[in-house]
N, C-alpha and C positions, 0 to 999 in steps of 0.2 A: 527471614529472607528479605532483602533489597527491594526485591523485582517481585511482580503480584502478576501469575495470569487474568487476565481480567474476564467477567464472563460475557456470554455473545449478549446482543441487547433485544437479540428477538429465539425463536426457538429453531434447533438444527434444520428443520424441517417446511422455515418460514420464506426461502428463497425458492422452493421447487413452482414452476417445474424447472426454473432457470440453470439454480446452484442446486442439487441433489444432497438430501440430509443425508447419508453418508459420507460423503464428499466432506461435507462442513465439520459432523462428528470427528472423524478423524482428523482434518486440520487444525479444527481447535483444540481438542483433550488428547493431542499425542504431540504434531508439529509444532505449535506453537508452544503446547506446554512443553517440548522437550526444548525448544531454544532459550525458553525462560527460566528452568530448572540449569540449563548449561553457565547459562549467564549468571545467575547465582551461585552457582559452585564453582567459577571463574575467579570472581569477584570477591568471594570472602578471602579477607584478610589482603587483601589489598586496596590501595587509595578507591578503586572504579567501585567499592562496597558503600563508599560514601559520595559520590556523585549521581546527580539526576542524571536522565538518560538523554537529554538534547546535549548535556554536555560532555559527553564520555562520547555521543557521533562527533560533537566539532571537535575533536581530539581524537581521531579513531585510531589516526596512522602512528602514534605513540605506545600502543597499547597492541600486544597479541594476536595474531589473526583469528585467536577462536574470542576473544572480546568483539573486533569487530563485524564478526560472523553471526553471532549468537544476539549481540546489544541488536543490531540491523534486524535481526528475525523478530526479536522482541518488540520491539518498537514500530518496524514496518505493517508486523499483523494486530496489532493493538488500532495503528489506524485505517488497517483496510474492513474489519468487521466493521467500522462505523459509517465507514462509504457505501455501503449497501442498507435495502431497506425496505421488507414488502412490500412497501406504499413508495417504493421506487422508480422511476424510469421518468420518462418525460424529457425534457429539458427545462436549463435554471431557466429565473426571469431576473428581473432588478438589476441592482448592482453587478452581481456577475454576467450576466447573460449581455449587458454591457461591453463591460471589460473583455470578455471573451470574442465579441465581434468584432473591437477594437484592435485587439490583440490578432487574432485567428482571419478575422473577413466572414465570417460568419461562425454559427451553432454545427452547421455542417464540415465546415472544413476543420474547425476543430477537431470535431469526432475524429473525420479523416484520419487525421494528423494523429491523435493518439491511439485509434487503432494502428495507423503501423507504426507508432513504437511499440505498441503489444506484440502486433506480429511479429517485426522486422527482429527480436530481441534475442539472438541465437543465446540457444541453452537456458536454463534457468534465469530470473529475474523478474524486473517491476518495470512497467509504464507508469509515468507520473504527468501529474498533473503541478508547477509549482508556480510559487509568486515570487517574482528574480527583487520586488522591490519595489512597486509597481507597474512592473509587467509581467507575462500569463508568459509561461512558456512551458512546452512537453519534452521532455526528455525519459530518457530510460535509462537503469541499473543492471550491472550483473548481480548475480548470487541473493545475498540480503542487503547490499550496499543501499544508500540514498541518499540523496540531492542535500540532508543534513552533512556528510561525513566529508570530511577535509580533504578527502580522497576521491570525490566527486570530479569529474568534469564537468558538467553542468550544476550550480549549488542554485540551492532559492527554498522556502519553506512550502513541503508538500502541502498541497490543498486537495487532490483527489491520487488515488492507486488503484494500480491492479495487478494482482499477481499473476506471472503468467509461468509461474514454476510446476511441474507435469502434476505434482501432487495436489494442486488447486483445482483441476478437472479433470485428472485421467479417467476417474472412476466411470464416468460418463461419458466425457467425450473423447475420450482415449486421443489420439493424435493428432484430433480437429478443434487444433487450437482456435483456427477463426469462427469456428461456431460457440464456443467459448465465449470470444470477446463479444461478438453480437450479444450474447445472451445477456453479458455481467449490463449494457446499458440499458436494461428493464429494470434492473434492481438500482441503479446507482441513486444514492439519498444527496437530493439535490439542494434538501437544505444544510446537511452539515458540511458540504461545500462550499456553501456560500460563507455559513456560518466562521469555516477558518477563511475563508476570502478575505473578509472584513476582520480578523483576526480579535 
């Protein structure tokens, strides 16, 4: 196979009381492996069987809507387990924390700002966090789309996500999606943010 689920880098259980280890169980070893296992049976025996996965999103809209559906899930939850992080929350400093005030007007109004594209995101999808190039900007996704895919309105390389698709926290927070968001910035790992900042 092409495409490798990757496994989480802490254990199901290591985000509670935030993210609830069922909640995580289930999106890693069913959702995400089911877009990674689709993405692979998609892709054999076609060109996208031999293409890295940044380059089959800047070519999405060439290719199938269950490629671009399936690569998007693939790739979007690959970097959202690494956004989080028991020894998460706070806010950055350095460089980003920077750039972000410069960007945003502050640490605060950022959050703002990407809380409601979490919120504001009707129906399934991603709040993002991206770098247009050097500048910060938030935007949000439908479905599995992202700020990668040619098919973007807003393009730029994610630097933070969140997913706010129902199976990310029904389990828990069933319809309160904004307690949700609140909860995911206790866990956000603020150094692998910075870490693709400075790319």
């Amino acid at each position: 196979m092409s495409f490798k689920l990757p496994d989480l880098p802490y254990a199901y259980d290591a985000l509670e009381p935030y993210i609830d280890s069922r909640t995580m169980e289930i999106h890693h070893s069913k959702h995400h492996a089911a877009y990674t296992n689709n993405l692979n049976n998609l892709a054999t025996g076609t060109e996208v069987e031999t293409l890295g996965i940044e380059e089959i999103l800047a070519h999405v809209l060439k290719y199938p809507v269950g490629i671009r559906n399936n690569a998007g899930g693939f790739y979007n939850h690959n970097l959202f387990w690494t956004f989080m992080s028991p020894n998460g929350g706070g806010k950055p400093s350095g460089e980003l924390l920077k750039a972000i005030e410069t960007d945003f007007g502050s640490f605060e109004a950022f959050k703002e700002k990407f809380t409601g594209a979490a919120t504001t995101r009707f129906g399934s999808g991603w709040a993002w966090l991206i770098n247009t190039g050097g500048k910060l900007a938030v935007t949000s996704t439908p479905n599995q789309d992202n700020p990668l895919m040619d098919i973007a309105e807003v393009k730029g390389t994610p630097i933070l996500a969140l997913d706010v698709w129902e199976h990310a926290y029904y389990l828990n927070y069933q319809n309160r999606r904004s307690d949700y968001i609140s909860a995911f910035w206790n866990v956000v790992n603020w150094q692998e943010v910075e870490a693709r900042f400075k790319g």
